[in-house]
C-alpha positions in Angstrom: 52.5 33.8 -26.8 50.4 30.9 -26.0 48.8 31.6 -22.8 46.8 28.8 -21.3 44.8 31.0 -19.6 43.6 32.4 -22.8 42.8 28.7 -24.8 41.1 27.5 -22.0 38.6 30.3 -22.2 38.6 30.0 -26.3 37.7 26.2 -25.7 34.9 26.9 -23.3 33.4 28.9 -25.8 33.4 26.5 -28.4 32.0 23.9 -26.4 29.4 26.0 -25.5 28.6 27.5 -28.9 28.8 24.3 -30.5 26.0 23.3 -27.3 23.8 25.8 -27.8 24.0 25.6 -31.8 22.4 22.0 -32.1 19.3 20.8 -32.1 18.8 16.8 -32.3 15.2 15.8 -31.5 14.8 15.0 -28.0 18.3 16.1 -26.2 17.4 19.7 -25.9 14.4 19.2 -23.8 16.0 16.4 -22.3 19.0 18.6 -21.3 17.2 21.3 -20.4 15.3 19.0 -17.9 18.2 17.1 -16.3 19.8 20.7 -15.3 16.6 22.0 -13.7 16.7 18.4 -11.6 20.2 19.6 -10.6 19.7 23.4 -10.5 16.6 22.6 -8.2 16.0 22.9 -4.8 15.4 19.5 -2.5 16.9 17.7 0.1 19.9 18.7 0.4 22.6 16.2 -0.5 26.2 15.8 1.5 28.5 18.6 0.6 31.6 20.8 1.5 31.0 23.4 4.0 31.4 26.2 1.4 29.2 24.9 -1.5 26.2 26.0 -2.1 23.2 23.4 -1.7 21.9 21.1 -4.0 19.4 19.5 -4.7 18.1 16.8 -7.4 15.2 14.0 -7.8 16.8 10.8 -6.4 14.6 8.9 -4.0 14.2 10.2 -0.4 13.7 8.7 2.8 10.3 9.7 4.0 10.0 10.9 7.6 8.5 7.4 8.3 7.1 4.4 6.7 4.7 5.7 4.5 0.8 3.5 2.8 1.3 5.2 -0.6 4.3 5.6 -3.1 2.3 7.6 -5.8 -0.7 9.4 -7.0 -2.7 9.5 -9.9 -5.3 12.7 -9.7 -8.3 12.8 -12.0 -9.1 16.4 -11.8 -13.3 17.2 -12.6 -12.7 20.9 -13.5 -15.8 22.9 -12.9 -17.5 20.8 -9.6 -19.7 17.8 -10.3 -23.0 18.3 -8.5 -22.8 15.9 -5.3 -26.3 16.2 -4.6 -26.9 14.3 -8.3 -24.1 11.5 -8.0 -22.6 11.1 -4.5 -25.0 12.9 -1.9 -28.9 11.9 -1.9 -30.9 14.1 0.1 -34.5 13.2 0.7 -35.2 16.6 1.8 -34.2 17.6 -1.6 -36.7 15.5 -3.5 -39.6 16.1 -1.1 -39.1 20.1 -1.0 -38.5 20.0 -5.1 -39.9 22.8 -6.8 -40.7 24.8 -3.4 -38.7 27.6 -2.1 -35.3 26.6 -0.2 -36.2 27.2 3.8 -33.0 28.4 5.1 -30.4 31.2 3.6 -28.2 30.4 0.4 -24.8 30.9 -0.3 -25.0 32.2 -4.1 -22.7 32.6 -6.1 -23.8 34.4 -9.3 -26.4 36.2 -7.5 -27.8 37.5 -10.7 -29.6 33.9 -11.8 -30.3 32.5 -8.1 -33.7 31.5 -7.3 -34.7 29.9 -3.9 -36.1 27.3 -5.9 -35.2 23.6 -4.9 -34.1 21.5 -7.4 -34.5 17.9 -7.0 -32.1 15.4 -8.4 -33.6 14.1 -12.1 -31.5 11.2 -11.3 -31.9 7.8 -8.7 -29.4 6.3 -6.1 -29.3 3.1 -5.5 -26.7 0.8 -3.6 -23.6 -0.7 -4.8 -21.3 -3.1 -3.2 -20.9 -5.4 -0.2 -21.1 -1.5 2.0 -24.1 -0.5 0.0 -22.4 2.8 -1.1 -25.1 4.9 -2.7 -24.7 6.6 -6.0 -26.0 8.5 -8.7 -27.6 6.1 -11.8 -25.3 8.2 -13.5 -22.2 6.6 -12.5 -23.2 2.9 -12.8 -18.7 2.1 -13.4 -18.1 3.5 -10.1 -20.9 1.7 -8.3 -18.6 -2.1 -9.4 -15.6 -0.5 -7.7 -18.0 1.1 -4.4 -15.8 -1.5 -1.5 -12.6 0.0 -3.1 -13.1 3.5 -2.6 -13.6 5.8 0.0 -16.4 8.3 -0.3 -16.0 11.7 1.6 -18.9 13.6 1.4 -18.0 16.9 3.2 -15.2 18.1 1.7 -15.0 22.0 2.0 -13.1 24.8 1.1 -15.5 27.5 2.0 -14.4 30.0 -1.0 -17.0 30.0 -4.3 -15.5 30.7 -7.1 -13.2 28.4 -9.3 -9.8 29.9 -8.9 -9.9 30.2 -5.4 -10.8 26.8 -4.8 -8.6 25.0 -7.1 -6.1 26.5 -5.3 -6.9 25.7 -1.6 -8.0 22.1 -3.2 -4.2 22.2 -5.2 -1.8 24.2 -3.0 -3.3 24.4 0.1 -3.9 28.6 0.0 -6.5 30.5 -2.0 -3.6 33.3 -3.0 -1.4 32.3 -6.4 2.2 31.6 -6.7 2.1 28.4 -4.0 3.3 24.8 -5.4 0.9 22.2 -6.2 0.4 19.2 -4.4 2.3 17.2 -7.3 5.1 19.8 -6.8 5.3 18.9 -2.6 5.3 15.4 -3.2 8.3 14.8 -5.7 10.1 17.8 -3.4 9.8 16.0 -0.4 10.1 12.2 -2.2 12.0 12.9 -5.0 11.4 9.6 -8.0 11.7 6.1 -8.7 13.0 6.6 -12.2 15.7 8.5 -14.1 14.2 8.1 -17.0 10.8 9.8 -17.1 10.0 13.3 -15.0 8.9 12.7 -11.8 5.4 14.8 -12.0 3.4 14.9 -15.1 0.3 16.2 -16.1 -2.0 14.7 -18.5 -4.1 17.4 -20.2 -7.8 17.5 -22.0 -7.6 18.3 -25.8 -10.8 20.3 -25.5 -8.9 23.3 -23.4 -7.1 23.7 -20.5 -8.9 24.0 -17.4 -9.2 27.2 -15.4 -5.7 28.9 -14.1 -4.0 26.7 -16.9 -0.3 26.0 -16.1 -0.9 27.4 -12.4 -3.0 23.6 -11.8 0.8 22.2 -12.5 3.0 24.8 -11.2 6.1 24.8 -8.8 5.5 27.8 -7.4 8.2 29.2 -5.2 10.1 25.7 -5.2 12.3 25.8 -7.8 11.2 24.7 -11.8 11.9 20.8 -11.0 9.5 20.7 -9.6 7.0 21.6 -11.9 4.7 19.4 -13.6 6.0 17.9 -17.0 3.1 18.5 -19.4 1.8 15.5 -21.7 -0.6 16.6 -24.9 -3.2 15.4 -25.4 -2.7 14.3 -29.1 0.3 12.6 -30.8 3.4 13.8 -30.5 2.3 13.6 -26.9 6.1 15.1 -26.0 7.4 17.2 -29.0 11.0 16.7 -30.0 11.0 13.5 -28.1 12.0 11.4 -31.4 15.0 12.9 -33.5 14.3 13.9 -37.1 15.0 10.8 -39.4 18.3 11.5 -41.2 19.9 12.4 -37.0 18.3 9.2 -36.0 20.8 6.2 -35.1 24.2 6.8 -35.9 24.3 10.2 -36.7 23.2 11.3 -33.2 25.4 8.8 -31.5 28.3 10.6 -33.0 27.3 13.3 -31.4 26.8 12.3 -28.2 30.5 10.5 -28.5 31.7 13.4 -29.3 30.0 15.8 -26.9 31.3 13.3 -24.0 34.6 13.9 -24.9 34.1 17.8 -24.6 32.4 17.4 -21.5 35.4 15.0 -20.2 38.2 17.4 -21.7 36.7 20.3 -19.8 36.3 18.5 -16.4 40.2 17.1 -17.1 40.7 20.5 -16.8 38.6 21.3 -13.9 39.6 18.3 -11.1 37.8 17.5 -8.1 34.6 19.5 -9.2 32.6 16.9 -8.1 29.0 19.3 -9.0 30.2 19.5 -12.6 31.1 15.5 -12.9 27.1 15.1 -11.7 26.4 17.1 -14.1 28.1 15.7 -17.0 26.9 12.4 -15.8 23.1 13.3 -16.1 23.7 14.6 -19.3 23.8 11.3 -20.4 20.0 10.2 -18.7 18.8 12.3 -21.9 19.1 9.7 -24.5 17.2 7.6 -21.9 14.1 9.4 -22.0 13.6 8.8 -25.9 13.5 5.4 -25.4 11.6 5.7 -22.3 8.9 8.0 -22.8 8.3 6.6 -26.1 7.6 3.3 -24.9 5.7 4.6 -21.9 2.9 6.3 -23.9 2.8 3.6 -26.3 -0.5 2.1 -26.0 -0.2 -0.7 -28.7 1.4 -3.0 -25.9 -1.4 -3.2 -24.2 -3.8 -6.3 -24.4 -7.1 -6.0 -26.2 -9.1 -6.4 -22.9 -7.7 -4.1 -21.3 -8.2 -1.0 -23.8 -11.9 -2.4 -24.0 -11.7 -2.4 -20.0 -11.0 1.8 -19.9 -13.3 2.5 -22.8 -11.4 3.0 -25.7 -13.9 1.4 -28.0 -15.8 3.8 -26.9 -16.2 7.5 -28.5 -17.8 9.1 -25.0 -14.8 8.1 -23.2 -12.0 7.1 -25.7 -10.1 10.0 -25.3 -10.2 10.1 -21.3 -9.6 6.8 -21.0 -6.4 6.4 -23.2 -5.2 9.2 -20.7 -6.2 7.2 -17.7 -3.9 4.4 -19.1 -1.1 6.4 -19.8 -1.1 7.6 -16.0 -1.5 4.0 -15.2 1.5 3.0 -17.3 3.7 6.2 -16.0 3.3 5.3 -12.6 4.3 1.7 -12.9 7.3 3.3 -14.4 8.5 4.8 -11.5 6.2 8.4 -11.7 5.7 9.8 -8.6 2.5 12.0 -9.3 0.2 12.2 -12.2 -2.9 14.3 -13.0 -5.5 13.8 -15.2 -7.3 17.2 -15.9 -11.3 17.4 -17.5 -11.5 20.4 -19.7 -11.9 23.8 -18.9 -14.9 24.0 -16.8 -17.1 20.5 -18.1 -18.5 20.4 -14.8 -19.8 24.0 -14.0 -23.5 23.4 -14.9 -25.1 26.8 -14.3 -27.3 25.7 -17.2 -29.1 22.7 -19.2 -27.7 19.8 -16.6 -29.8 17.6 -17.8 -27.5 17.1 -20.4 -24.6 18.5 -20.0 -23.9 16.1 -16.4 -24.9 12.5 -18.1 -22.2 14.0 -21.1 -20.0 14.5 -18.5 -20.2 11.1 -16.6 -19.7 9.4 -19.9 -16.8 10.6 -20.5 -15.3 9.6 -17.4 -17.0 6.9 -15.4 -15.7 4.0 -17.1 -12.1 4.9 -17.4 -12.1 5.9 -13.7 -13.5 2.8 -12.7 -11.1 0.9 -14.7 -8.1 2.8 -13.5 -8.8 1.8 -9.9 -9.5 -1.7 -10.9 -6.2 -2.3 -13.1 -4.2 -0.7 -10.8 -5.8 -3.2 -7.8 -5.6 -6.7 -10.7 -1.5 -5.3 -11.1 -1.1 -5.6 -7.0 -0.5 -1.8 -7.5 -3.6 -0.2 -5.7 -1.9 -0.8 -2.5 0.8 1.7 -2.8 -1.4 4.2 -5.4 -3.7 6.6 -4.1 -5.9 7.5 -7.3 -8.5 10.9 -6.4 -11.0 11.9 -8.2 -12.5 15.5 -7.7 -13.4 19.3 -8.5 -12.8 22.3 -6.7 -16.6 22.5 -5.3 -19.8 21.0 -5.5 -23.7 22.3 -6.5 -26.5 24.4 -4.6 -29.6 23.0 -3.9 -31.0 25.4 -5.5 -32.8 26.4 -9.2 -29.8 28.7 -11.2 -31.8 29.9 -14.4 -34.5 29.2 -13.7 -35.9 29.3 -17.7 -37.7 25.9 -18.0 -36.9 22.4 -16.8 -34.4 21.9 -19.6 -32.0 25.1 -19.1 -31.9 24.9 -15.2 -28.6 24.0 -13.7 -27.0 24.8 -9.8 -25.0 27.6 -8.5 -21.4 26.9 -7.1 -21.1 25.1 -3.6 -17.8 25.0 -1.7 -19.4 24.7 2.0 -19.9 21.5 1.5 -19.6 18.8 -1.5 -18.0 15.2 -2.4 -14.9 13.4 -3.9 -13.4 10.1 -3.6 -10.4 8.5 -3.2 -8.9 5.0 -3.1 -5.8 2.7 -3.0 -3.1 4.6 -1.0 -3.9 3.4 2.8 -7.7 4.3 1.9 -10.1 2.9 3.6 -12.1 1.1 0.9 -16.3 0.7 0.9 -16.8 3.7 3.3 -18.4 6.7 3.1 -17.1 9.6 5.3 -18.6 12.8 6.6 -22.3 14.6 5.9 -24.0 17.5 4.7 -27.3 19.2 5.6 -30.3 17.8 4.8 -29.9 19.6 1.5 -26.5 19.1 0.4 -25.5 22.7 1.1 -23.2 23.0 4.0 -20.7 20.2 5.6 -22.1 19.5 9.1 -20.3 16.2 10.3 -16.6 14.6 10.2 -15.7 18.1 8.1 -12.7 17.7 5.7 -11.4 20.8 5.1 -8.6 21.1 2.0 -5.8 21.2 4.0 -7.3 18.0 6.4 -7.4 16.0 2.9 -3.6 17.6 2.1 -2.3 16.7 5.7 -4.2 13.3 5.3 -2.5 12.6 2.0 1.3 13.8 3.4 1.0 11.4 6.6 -0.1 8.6 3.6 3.2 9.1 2.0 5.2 9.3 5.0 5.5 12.6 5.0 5.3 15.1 8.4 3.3 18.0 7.2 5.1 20.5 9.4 8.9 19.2 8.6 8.1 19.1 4.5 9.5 22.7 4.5 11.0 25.0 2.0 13.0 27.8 3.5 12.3 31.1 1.3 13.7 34.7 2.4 14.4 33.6 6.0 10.7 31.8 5.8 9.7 28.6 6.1 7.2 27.4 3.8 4.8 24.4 3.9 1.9 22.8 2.3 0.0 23.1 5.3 0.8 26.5 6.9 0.2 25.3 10.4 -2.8 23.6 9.7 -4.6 20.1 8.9 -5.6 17.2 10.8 -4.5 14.0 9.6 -8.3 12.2 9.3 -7.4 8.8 10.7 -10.7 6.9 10.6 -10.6 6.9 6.5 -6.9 5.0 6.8 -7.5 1.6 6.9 
């Protein structure tokens, strides 16, 4: 008897064995991709009554007219001292040396000392503002009236993990959403053809918490950053193998269409399974796309001198720094740029190991801001550039003038940001006399994440997730919106 009951269900399971058989370069992971945008949760989009909600990654009204439309994040895993590149403290150099004369927050109690260190390294002005900063960072000091220098930021807990993730998701306890994962939930993207959050990782090693720095958390996988290597094949399977390439994949996809057309013939007025078929064709988008977006050989010759790449300190950094510039022009939403696992935590030897550091980021930060700003782009990009903490004050091993380094400081410590709605050539905020604690205009974490939500246009307490019966936010109730660093 031929039931039709009975070869629609044979038909289905060809067309998904034949699916789930193939493998042709990028489509899998493209696939794969374009159902978590539609699986995901979002803003909702108009429905029937009795369907469930969905959600995807199309652009979203923001909840008013927001300064910034992106945001490219370098991320200085391990806390670059402030007191030797952003903070001078006279105090610091007069007392060097001498015992500390207050009470120290330690960290690694085992190697304090109540020793003062003195910065090894000058300040001097920079700009039209006469922004101060470390001899180490002489890139930065030709951008000083773009950026905005806070000097006391604070999270207040001293150890990495905690503070990467009160500077990253807003709560010191795992399994929240990134910042990058908040944004393109509540903004969706300006392209179809690249993911809308990608991170941009160090080939050295993946910084503390490793995928946690880029993780959805309880919104759904969507939202999760899209992770770009750091070596070629930046995105694996994005290019099909050689005798599938051209014609031969084309077929397929012809003939996949047809499948996918035969079985919503079948299956009238399912409007959620004609999106779905429809995205599936976005996939061959993204080998084109992505390809050409990491593709550095378009750009001009003064530009890759401009971010370093004719330079070994900073090659590497800086070809990353590019990319994120070229991603965002592309319609990105959010894109971080991550140091290695902890090239900043200088518990030892930083006499060396910070000017190694600098190098290999100062110029292809400072280059970042100022291509963005030549491109008429800085306007609507906020770029940060951060760690989770700061320094002590204080001797940590204290074994001789060339193995001394500083103890973690979370109380009070520096970052900067520009483009955005920034206010450029300021500084913002102050520590104590010696760098330790954050005693005036205090930025907590979740000031800076309620700061950068009101940038985007974005009300911190209606960007909500509803989990179990719960709302969830970024901010939890809290954060000020610091006004007098908007320009």
């Amino acid at each position: 008897m031929n039931r039709p009951d009975i070869q629609q269900a044979d038909w289905r399971g060809t067309r998904r064995h034949f699916l789930a058989t193939q493998s042709m370069g990028m489509l899998p992971l493209a696939v794969s991709w374009l159902l978590q945008r539609e699986e995901a949760w979002g803003k909702p989009l108009p429905q029937r009554p009795e369907m469930a909600p969905r959600y995807d990654l199309t652009p979203k009204q923001p909840h008013f007219r927001p300064r910034a439309a992106a945001m490219i994040s370098l991320w200085m895993q391990g806390g670059p001292s402030h007191l030797d590149l952003f903070d001078p403290k006279p105090e610091l150099q007069k007392y060097d040396g001498k015992t500390y004369p207050g009470e120290v927050k330690y960290d690694n109690a085992a190697q304090a000392s109540s020793t003062v260190l003195g910065s090894p390294w000058k300040f001097r002005r920079h700009g039209e503002c006469g922004m101060e900063l470390s001899e180490l960072l002489p890139y930065l000091g030709e951008i000083a009236d773009d950026i905005c220098l806070i000097r006391s930021t604070k999270t207040g807990v001293n150890n990495h993990g905690q503070s990467i993730r009160a500077l990253n998701c807003g709560h010191i306890l795992p399994g929240r959403p990134v910042l990058g994962s908040w944004i393109t939930y509540g903004l969706g993207c300006e392209t179809d053809e690249l993911p809308a959050y990608m991170a941009l990782i160090d080939p050295g090693q993946l910084p503390v918490l490793g995928v946690e720095n880029w993780s959805n958390g309880y919104l759904p996988s969507l939202f999760q950053g899209t992770v770009v290597r750091p070596r070629e094949p930046r995105i694996l399977n994005l290019a099909p193998p050689a005798e599938l390439a051209g014609r031969p994949q084309r077929n397929y996809l012809e003939f996949v269409e047809k499948l996918n057309q035969n079985h919503l013939a079948r299956h009238t007025g399912e409007t959620d399974l004609e999106a779905r078929i429809a995205t599936y064709a976005l996939a061959a988008k993204m080998q084109t796309a992505a390809l050409e977006a990491l593709d550095l050989s378009r750009e001009t010759a003064a530009t890759k001198k401009m971010y370093g790449l004719d330079n070994p300190a900073c090659r590497e950094f800086g070809q990353r720094c590019l990319i994120a510039r070229r991603l965002i022009e592309r319609g990105v939403r959010f894109v971080q740029v991550f140091t290695e696992n902890q090239r900043w935590d200088h518990h030892n030897r930083i006499r060396s190991g910070l000017p190694s550091a600098c190098k290999k980021v100062d110029q292809p930060s400072a280059a970042l801001v100022k291509d963005l700003k030549q491109r008429g782009l800085l306007e609507s990009t906020i770029v940060h550039w951060g760690g989770e903490m700061g320094r002590l004050p204080v001797i940590q091993n204290d074994a001789g003038p060339q193995k001394v380094g500083r103890d973690h400081n979370t109380h009070g410590f520096s970052m900067w940001v520009a483009g955005g709605g920034f206010r450029g050539g300021m500084v913002y905020g102050r520590t104590d006399d010696f760098g330790h604690h954050a005693v005036e205009d205090v930025v907590n974490h979740y000031d800076y994440h309620a700061t950068l939500l009101h940038l985007f246009g974005l009300d911190g307490e209606k960007l909500v997730f509803t989990q179990n019966n719960r709302r969830r936010s970024l901010l939890e109730g809290k954060g000020r919106v610091v006004k007098e660093i908007i320009a």
